[in-house]
C-alpha positions in Angstrom: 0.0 0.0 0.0 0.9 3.7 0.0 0.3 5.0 3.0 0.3 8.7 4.1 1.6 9.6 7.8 0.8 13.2 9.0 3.1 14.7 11.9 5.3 11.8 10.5 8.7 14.2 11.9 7.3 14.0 15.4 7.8 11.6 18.3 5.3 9.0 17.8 4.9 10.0 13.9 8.8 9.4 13.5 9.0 6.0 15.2 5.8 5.2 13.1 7.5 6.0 9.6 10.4 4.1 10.7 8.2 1.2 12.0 6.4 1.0 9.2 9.5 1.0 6.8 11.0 -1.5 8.6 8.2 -3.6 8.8 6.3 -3.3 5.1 8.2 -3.7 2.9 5.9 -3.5 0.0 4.6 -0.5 1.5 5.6 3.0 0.3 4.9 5.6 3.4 4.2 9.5 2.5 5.1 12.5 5.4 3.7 15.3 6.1 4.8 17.5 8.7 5.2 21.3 9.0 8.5 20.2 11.3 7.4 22.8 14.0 10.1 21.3 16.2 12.7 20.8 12.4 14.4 17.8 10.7 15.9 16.1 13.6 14.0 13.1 14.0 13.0 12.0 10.2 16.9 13.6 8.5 17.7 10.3 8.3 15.0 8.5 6.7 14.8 11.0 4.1 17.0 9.3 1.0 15.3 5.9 1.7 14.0 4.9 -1.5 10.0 4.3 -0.4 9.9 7.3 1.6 8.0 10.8 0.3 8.7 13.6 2.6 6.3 16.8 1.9 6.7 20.0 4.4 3.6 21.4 5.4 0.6 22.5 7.3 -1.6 19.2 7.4 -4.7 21.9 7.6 -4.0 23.2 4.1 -6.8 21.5 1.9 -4.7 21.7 -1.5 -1.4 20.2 -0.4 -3.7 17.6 1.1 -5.6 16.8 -1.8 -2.2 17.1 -4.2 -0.4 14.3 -1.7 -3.3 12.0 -1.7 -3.4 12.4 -5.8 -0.1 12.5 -6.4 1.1 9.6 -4.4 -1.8 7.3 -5.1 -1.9 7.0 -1.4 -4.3 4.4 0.1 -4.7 4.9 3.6 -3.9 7.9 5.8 -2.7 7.7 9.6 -3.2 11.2 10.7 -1.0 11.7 14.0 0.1 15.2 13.7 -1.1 17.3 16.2 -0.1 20.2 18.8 0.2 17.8 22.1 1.7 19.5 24.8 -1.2 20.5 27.3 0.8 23.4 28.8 0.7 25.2 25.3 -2.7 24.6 24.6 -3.7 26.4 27.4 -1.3 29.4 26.4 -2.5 28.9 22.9 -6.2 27.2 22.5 -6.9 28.8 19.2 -3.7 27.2 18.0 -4.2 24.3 19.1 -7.6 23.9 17.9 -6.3 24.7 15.0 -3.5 21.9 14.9 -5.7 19.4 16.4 -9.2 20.0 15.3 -8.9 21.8 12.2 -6.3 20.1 10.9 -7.9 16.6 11.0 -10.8 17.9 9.6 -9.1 19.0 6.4 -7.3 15.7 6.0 -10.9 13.9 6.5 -12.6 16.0 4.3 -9.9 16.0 1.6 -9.6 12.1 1.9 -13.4 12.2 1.4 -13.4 14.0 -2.1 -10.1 11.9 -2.7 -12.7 8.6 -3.1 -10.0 6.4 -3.2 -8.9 5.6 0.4 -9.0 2.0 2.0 -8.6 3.4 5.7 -8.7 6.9 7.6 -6.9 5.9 11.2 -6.7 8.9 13.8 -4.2 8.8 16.7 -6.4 10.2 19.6 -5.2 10.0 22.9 -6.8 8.9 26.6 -6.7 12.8 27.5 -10.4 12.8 25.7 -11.9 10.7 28.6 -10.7 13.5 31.1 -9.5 12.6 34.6 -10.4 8.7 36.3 -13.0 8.7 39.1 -14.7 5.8 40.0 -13.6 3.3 37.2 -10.4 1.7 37.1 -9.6 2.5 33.4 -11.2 4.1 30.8 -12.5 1.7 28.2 -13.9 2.3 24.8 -17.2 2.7 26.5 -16.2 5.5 28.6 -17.7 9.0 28.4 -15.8 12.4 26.8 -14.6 14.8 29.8 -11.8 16.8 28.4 -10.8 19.4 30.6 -8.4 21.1 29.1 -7.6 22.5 25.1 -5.7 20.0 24.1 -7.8 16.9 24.9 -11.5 19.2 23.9 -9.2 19.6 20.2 -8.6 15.8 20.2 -12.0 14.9 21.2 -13.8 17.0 18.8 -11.1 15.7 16.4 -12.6 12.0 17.7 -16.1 13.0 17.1 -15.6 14.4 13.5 -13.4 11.2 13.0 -16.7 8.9 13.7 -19.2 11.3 12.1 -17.2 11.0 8.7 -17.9 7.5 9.0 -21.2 7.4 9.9 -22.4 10.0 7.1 -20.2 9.7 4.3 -19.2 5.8 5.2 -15.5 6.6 4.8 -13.7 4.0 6.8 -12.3 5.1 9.9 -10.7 3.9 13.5 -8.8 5.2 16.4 -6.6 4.5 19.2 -6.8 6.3 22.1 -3.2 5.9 23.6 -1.6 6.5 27.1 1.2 8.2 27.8 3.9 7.4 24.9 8.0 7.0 26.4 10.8 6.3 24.3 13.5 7.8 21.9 13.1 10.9 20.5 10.6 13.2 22.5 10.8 16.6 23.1 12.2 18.0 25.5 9.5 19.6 26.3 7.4 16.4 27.7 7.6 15.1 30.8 10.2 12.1 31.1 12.4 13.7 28.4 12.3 17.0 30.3 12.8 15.4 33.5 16.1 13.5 32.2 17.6 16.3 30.1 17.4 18.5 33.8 18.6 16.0 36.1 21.7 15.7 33.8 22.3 19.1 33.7 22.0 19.9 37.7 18.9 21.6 36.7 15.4 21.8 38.7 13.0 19.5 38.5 9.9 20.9 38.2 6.4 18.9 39.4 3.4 20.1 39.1 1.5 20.2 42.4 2.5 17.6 44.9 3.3 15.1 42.1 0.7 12.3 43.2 -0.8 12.6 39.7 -1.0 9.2 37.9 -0.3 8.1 34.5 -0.5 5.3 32.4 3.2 4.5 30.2 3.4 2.8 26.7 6.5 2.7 24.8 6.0 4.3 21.3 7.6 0.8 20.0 4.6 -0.9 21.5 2.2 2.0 20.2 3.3 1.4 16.5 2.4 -2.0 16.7 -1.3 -1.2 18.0 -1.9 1.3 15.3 -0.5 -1.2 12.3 -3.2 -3.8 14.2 -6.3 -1.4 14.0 -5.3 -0.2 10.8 -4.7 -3.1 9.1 -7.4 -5.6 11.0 -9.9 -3.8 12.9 -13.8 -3.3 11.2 -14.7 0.4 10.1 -15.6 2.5 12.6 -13.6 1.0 15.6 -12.3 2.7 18.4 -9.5 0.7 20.7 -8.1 1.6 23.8 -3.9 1.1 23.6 -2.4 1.4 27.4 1.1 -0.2 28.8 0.1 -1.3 31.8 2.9 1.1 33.4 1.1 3.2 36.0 2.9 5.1 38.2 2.8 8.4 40.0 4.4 11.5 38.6 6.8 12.2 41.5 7.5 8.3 42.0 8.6 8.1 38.6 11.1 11.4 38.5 12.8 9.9 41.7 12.8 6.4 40.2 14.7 8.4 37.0 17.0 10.4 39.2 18.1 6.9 40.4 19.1 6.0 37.0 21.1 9.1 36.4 22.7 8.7 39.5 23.8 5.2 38.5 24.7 5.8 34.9 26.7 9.1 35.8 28.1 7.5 38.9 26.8 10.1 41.3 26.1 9.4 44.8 22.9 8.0 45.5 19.9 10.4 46.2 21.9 13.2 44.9 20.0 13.8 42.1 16.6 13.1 43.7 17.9 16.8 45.7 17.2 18.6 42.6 13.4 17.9 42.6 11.2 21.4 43.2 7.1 21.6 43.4 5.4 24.3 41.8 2.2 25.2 41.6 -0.7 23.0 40.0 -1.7 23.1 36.2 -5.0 24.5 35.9 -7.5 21.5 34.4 -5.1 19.4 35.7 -5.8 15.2 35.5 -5.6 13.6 38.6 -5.0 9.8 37.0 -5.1 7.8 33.2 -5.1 4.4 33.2 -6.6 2.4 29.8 -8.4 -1.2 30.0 -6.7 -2.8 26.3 -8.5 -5.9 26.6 -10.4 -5.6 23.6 -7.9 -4.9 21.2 -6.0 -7.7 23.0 -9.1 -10.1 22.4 -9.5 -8.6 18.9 -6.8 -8.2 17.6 -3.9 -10.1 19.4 -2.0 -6.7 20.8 -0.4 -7.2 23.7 2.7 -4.5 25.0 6.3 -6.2 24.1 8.4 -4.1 25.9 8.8 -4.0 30.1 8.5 -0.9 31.7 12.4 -0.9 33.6 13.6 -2.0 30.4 12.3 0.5 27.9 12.5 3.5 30.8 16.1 2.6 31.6 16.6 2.3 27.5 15.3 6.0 26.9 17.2 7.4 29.8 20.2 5.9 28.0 19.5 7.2 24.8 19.1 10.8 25.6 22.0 10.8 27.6 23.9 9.7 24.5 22.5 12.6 22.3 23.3 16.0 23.9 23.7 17.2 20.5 20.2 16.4 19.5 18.6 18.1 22.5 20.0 21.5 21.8 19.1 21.2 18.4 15.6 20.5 18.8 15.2 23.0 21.6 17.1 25.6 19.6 14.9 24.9 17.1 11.6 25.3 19.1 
């Protein structure tokens, strides 16, 4: 197939077009990414020969309809998106425009386009707001978002469906938790939290750090979109989660461990650098996903253990200093 990956220069985007390479190799893969954070994570893909990279805005209609025309593309996984929480609420009409606009363009476009086998959207658990009295959120639970970012997915959600309940364009999406793994921004939490406790720098937690969240490496992630978009029925929705839960401020001291180890500090010293500051508004108290039906439908079951892949990423950012600056540089 040819398959056309928006925010394909991103975290999870990047790992997907590599994934996806690596794993089809009948496939040809189109990007499309305005590189808001630059070239850093796809510069290396770029010469391989079944690989089309196209810069731009995934909310312009034209360049969307040229790509799908031009690269006879069959299905589209749409995972670009504005998904940093923080700058949503500095910027919501941005962000409604990355998140909601955006996919509505590439639906619409992929509409008139006629052509397409599958339209998958990368949605996120965010859209099920903050857990109360269930365990996990499951594909039956209700929309809460409480904040711009996860209002932008979840209208970008309920767009998704509605195109495939009016127009019967085939659609599905994963609702992921939180994503780890190699090359995420600096600007997210476990990359942030590394990059400072190497430096000497603060680390900053929001509130008194007993928020919870679910952790899925992005490895693991790939894997559960290929399974949805390859094998699910039209009009699915499927829960993806790692199983990983821990607590904000457990996690940050369980890292400063690591750094302590791996840059043979004393131990604890690094854990002295943690500082609380005050809450996030709209801020989540716990995510935690139930992924027993894509496990019963579809076979998916997370590869890759929690110490192993945490420990893994911790490594591989401290191996690429140079790539940090560039990307924050770049930002």
């Amino acid at each position: 197939m040819n398959i056309l990956i928006t925010g394909g220069a991103g975290f999870i985007g990047s790992n997907l077009v590599e994934y996806w390479l690596n794993t089809h190799p009948d496939d040809n893969v189109a990007v499309l990414d305005k590189l808001a954070y630059g070239k850093a994570n796809i510069r290396r893909l770029l010469k391989h020969p079944r690989l089309h990279f196209e810069r731009g805005n995934a909310a312009n209609s034209t360049l969307a309809m040229v790509l799908l025309h031009e690269q006879s593309i069959d299905g589209v996984i749409h995972a670009a998106a504005q998904s940093h929480v923080d700058e949503s609420i500095w910027d919501p009409i941005q962000t409604a425009h990355d998140n909601f606009t955006a996919a509505a363009v590439m639906l619409e476009e992929s509409r008139r386009y006629g052509a397409l086998k599958r339209f998958h959207l990368v949605s996120t658990d965010e859209v099920f707001g903050s857990l109360e009295d269930q365990s996990a959120f499951s594909e039956q639970s209700p929309y809460r978002p409480n904040n711009p970012y996860s209002a932008s997915k979840a209208g970008a959600d309920h767009l998704t469906r509605a195109y495939g309940k009016t127009y019967g364009l085939n659609v599905s999406i994963t609702h992921c938790s939180n994503n780890y793994g190699p090359r995420q921004y600096p600007d997210k939490f476990l990359p942030k939290m590394i990059c400072a406790a190497d430096a000497g720098d603060p680390l900053t937690i929001y509130g008194d750090g007993t928020q919870r969240r679910e952790w899925l490496h992005v490895e693991d992630h790939c894997r559960a979109i290929d399974a949805v978009f390859r094998r699910a029925e039209p009009g699915s929705a499927y829960c993806v989660g790692g199983g990983a839960e821990w607590r904000n401020i457990d996690l940050a001291r369980k890292l400063c461990a690591i750094i302590d180890e791996l840059r043979g500090r004393e131990e604890g010293e690094t854990a002295k650098q943690i500082r609380f500051v005050k809450d996030r508004p709209g801020h989540d108290a716990r995510y935690a996903m139930d992924a027993s039906k894509i496990a019963a439908d579809l076979g998916w079951q997370p590869d890759t253990p929690f110490e192993t892949g945490l420990r893994k990423t911790v490594e591989w950012y401290l191996a690429r200093p140079d790539w940090v600056e560039k990307t924050v540089r770049h930002r």
